[in-house]
C-alpha positions in Angstrom: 0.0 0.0 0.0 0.9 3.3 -1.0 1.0 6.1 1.9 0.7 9.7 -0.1 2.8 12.5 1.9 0.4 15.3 2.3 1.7 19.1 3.8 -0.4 21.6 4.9 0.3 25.0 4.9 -0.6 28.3 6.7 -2.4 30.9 5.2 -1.2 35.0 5.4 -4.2 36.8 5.9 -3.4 40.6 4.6 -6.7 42.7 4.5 -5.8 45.9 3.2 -7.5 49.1 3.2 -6.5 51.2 0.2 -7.8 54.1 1.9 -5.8 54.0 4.8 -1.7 54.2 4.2 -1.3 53.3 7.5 -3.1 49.8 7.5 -1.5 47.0 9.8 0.4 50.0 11.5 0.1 51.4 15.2 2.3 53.6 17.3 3.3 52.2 20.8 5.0 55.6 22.6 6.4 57.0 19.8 8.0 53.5 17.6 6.2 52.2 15.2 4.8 48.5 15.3 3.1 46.0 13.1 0.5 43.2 13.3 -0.4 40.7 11.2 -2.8 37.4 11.3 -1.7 34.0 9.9 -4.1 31.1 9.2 -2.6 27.6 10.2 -3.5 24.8 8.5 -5.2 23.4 11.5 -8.2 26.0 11.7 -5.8 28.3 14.4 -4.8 31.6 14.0 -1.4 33.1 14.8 -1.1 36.7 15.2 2.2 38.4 15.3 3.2 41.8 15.8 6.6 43.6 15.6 8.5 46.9 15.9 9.8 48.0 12.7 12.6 50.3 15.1 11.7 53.6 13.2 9.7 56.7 14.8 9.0 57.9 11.2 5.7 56.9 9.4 7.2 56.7 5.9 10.4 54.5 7.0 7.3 51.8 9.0 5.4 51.7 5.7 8.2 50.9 3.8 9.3 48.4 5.9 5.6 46.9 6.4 5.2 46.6 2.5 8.9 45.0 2.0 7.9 42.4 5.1 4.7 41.9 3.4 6.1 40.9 -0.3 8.4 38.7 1.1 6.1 36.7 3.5 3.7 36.7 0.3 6.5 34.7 -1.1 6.7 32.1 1.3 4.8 29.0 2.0 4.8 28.6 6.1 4.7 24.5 6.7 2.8 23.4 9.3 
């Protein structure tokens, strides 16, 4: 008999408001911070958040959207 080798996979969940720039952005005390939702395979969620280490709006969106392409890029194996 045959086994077949199956891998699940999470899920980024990135809903994103074109009208506000500032989507998946909040300021704790003054540094900037991001938070995002992954779906696991097994019907869990998994938020994460992290500093992006800049006071300055523009440098956090930049470094939100560069985060964001590359985890678009991955596949997360569960």
């Amino acid at each position: 008999m045959n086994a077949i080798a199956t891998t699940q996979f999470s899920k980024l969940s990135l809903r994103v408001n074109e009208t506000n720039e500032n989507h998946h952005l909040w300021n704790n005390r003054g540094v900037w911070w991001c938070h995002l939702t992954i779906h696991q395979a097994d019907a869990t969620a998994k938020r994460l958040r992290f500093s992006l280490k800049t006071r300055e709006i523009e440098k956090a969106r930049e470094r939100r959207d560069r985060i964001f392409q590359k985890l678009e890029t991955l596949q997360i194996a569960v």
